[in-house]
N, C-alpha and C positions, 0 to 999 in steps of 0.2 A: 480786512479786519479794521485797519486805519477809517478808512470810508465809511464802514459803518458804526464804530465811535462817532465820529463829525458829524456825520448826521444825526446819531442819537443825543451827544449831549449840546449841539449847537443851540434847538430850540428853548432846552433848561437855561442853557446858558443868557440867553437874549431875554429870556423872561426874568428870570435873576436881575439883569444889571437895568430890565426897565424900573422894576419895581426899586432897586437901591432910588435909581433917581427921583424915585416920586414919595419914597418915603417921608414923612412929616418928623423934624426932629422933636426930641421929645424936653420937655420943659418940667422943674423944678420948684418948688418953693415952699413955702411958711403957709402955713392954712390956721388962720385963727378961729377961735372958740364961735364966732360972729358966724362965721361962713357954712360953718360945718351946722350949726344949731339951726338955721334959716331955714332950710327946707322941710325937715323936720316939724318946726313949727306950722309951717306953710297948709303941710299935712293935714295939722291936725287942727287948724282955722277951715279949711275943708271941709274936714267929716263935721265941724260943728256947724256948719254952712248948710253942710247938707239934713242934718239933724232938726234944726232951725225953719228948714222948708216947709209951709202950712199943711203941704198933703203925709209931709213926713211925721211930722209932731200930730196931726191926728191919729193914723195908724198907729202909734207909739201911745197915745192917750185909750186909745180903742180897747188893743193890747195891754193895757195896765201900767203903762213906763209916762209916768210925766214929765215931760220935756227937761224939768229941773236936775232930776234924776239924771236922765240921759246923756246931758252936759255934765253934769258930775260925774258921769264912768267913764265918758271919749275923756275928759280929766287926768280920770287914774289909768288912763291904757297908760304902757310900755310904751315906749319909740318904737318898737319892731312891729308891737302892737298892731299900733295907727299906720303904719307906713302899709304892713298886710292890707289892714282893710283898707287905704285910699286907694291900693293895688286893687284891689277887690270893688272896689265903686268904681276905677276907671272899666273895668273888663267887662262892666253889666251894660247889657243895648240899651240903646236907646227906647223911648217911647214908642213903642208902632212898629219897631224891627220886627222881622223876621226873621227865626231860627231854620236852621237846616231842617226840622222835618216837616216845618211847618211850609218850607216853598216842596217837599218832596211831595206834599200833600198835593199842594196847588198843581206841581205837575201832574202829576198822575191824573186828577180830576181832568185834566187839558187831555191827556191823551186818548182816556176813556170817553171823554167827549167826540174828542173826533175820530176816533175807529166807531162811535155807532151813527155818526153821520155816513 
């Protein structure tokens, strides 16, 4: 029963005192109004960056929103708001990406190609 204790908690145990050792201490401080606001803003120079963009601001003119307008809502968003949506602009692909069904497509056409070879 001894022996099998030792063997059971030696491993626990070794993984335990790796990890104490490699632990990062943890650090403390003063976060001024500057620091906290910064990203925040950063945001929302962002979406108006992105709003700003020739192909963006016609689509929005196209759609009935003129670019003046449009600057004037990312404006009146929330913080949580704008921080959602730059969440939401970073997650959208790229130009030219492909999506999952669109490569499942692409397979399937390969396979079907070559089972009638």
């Amino acid at each position: 029963m001894k022996i099998f204790l030792s063997r059971l908690l030696t491993p626990f145990l070794a993984a335990f005192f790796c990890y104490a050792l490699f632990a990062a201490p943890a650090h403390a401080g003063l976060v001024s109004t500057d620091q906290v606001a910064a990203p925040q803003q950063s945001e929302r120079e962002r979406v108006k960056a992105l709003i700003a963009r020739p192909e963006v601001a016609s689509k929005l003119q196209t759609l009935g929103v003129p670019p003046q307008d449009a600057q004037a809502r990312v404006d009146a968003l929330t913080d949580a708001e704008v921080a959602s949506l730059a969440a939401k602009i970073d997650s959208l692909p790229a130009a030219g990406a492909l999506g999952t069904t669109e490569w499942l497509l692409i397979i399937i056409a390969i396979l079907l190609l070559v089972i009638a070879l």
